[in-house]
C-alpha positions in Angstrom: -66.5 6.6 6.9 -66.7 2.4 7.0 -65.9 1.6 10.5 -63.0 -0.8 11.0 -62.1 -2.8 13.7 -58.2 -4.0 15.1 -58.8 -7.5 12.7 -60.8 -5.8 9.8 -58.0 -2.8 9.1 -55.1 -6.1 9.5 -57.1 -7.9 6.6 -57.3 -4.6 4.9 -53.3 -3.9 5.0 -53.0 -7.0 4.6 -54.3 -7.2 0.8 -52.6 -4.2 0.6 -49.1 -6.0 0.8 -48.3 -6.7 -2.5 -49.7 -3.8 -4.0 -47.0 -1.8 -5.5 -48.5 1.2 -7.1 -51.4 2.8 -4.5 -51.0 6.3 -4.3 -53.6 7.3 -2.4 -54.9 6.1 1.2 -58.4 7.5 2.7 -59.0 6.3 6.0 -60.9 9.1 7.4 -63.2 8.5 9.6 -63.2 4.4 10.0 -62.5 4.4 13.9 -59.1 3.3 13.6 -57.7 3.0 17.2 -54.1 3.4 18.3 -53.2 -0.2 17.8 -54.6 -0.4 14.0 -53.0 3.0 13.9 -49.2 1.6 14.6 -50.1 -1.2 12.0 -50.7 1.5 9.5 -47.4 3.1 10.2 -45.8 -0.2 10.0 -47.1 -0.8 6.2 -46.3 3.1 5.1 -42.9 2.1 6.1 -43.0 -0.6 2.9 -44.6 1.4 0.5 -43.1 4.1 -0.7 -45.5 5.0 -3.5 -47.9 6.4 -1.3 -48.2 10.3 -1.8 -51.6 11.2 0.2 -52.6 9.8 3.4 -56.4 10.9 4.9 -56.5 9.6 7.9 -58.4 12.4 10.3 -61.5 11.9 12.5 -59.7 8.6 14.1 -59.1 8.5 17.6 -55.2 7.6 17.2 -53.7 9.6 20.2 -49.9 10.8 20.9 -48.5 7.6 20.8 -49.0 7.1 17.5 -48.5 10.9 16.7 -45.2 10.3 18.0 -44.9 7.3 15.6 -45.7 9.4 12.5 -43.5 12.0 13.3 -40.6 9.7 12.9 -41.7 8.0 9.9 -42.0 11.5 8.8 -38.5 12.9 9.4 -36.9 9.5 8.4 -37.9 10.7 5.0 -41.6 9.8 3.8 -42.8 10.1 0.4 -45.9 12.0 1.6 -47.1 14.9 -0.3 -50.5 15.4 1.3 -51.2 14.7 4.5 -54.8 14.8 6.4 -54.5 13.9 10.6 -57.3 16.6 11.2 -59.3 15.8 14.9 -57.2 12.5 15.6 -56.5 13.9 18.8 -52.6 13.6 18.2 -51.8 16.8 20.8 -49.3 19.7 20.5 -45.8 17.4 20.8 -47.2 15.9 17.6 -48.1 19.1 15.4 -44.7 20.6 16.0 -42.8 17.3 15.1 -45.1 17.5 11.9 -43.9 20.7 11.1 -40.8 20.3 11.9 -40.8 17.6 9.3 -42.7 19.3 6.7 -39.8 22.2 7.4 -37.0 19.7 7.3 -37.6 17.6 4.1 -39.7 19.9 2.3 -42.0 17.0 0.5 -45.1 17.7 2.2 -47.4 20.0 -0.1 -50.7 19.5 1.3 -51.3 19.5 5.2 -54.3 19.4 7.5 -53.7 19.5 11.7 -57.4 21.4 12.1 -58.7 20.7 15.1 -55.7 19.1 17.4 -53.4 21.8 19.0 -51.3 24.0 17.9 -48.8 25.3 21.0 -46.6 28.7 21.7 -43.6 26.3 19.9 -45.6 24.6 17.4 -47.0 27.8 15.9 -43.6 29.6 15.6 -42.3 26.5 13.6 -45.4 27.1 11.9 -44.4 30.8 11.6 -40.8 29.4 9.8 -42.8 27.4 7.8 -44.5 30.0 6.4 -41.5 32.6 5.6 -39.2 29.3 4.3 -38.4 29.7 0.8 -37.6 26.5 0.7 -40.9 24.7 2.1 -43.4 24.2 -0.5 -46.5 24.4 1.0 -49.6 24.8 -1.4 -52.9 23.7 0.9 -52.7 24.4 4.6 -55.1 24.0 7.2 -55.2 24.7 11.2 -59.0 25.4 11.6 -59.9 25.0 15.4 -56.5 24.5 16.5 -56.1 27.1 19.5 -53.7 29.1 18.2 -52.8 31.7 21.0 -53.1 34.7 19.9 -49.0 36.7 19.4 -48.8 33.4 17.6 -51.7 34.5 15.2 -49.6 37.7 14.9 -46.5 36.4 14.1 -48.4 34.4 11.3 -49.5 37.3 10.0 -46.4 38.7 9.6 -44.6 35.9 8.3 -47.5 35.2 5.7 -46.5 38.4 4.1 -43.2 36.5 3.0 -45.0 33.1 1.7 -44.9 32.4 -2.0 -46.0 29.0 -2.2 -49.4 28.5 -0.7 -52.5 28.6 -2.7 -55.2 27.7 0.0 -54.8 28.7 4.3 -57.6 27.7 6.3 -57.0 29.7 9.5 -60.6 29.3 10.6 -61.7 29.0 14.5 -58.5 30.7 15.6 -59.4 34.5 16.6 -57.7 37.6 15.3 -59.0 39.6 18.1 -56.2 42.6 18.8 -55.2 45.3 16.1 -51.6 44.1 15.5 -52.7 40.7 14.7 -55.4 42.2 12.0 -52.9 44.4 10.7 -50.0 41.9 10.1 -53.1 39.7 8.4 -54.3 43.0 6.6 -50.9 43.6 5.3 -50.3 40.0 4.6 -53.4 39.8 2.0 -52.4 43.0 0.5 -49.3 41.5 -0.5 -49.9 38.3 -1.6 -49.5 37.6 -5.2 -50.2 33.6 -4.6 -53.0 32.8 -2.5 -56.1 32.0 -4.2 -58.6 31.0 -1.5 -58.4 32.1 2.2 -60.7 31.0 5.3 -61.5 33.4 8.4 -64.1 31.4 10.0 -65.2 32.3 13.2 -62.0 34.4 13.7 -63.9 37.0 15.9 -63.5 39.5 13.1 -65.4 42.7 13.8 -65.0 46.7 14.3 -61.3 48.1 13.8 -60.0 44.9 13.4 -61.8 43.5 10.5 -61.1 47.2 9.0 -57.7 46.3 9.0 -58.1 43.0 6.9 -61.0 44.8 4.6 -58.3 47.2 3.8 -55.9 45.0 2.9 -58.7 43.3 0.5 -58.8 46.3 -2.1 -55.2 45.8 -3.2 -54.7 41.9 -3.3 -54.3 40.6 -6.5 -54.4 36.7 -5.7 -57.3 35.9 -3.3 -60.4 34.5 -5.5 -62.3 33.1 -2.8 -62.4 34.4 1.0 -64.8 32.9 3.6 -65.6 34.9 6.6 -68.7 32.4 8.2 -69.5 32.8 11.4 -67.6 36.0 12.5 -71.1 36.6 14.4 -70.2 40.5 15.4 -69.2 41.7 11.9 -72.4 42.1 10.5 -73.3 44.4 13.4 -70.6 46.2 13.0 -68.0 47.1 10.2 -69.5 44.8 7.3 -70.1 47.7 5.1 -66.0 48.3 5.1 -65.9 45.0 3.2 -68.6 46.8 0.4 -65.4 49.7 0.0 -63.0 46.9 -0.2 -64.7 45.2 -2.6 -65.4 48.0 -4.9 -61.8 48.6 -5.5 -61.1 44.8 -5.5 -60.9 42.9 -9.2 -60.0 39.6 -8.1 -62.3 37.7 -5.6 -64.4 35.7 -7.8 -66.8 34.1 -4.5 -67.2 35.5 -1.1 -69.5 33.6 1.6 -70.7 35.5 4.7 -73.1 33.4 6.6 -74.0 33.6 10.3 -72.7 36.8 10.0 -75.4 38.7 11.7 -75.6 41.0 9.1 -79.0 43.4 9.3 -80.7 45.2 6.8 -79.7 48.3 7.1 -76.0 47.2 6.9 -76.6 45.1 3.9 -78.2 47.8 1.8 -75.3 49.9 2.9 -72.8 47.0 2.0 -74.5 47.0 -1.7 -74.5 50.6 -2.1 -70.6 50.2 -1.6 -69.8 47.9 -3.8 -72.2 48.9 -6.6 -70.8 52.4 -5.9 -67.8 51.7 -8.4 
């Protein structure tokens, strides 16, 4: 959150030089511009004992999205990677994921709020169903997914082994095949611990579809479902059935919800049913 300027971020780097052990980078936030942005890429490319780089909420553009995306697929060293809201556009999330497909290193990965394309989210898609990608934390919140690519995530998240925490929020599972392929994604999983719907316009039949997939899964401790404004007007008390049959899910958050009383006590009565 410090704000840096072109000359402040140089002196920073610059003291940087010599250090050969820094594992860890958090820039998020500073208002690191393009320029400082290519001098940042310039000093990765020297120190390859960096594993996480936080760098979202700076206005670095495609140029220098283009610029990580070859540092990238030359080979980085990156495990976890943060370029959430940096305004790097779609050509720059699909290079990233084509990177995180090719070499595999990348374990922790955040593109929420820049865009994710028709191409971007089916390499997304191969990401997901890739034995060999190793993928553990994922986020895409806000990314305008369009929606048969939501579908096709659903589907291919019922053959992911690997990650442990998917932050879809902001990206709407409006229509019934894209809840059902989500539905019968979290009814499957046996890895994923902690799963965000935010905002997802989740409501009637299709948020029956993904409550009904909650009363089998075996993984999923926390789920967040905030701001979804129509479900508690509508099929909220389907998450009370799920629940009761559900042993797993340790936390559950449900604000903004528009949940009324009537519904709630309903919801209760569910869950305390069993």
């Amino acid at each position: 959150g410090n704000k840096f300027d072109d000359k402040q971020l140089t002196h920073l780097l610059e003291g940087l030089v010599l250090n050969k052990s820094l594992t860890t980078l958090d820039l998020s936030n500073c208002g690191i511009s393009t320029g400082s942005g290519r001098a940042i890429i310039n000093w990765l490319c020297n120190h390859k004992t960096l594993r996480t780089l936080y760098i979202g909420g700076n206005s670095l553009g495609s140029t220098w999205g283009s610029a990580l995306v070859k540092l990238l697929k030359g080979g980085s060293t990156l495990a976890s990677l943060d370029i959430s809201k940096s305004g790097v556009g779609a050509k720059t999330t699909r290079g990233v994921l084509e990177a995180v497909k090719e070499h595999r290193a990348i374990r922790e990965l955040n593109l929420s709020g820049n865009s994710i394309d028709k191409k971007g989210g089916q390499i997304l898609c191969e990401c997901l169903s890739s034995r060999s990608v190793n993928l553990r934390i994922l986020a895409v919140r806000g990314c305008g997914i369009p929606k048969n690519v939501m579908c096709e995530l659903g589907k291919n998240l019922q053959q992911n082994t690997t990650l442990r925490d998917f932050d879809v929020s902001g990206n709407e599972i409006k229509d019934i095949e894209s809840a059902k392929a989500w539905g019968a994604a979290i009814k499957v999983s046996q890895t994923l611990e902690r799963l965000h719907l935010n905002a997802c316009a989740l409501a009637g039949e299709n948020f029956a579809a993904i409550a009904d997939g909650l009363k089998d899964n075996k993984s999923i401790e926390y789920l967040s479902l905030d701001g979804n404004t129509k479900l508690g007007k509508t099929t909220f008390p389907e998450l009370g059935t799920a629940l009761s049959s559900n042993t797993k899910l340790k936390m559950l958050s449900c604000k903004g919800i528009g949940a009324e009383p009537n519904g709630f006590e309903e919801f209760l009565s569910r869950v305390e049913g069993n």
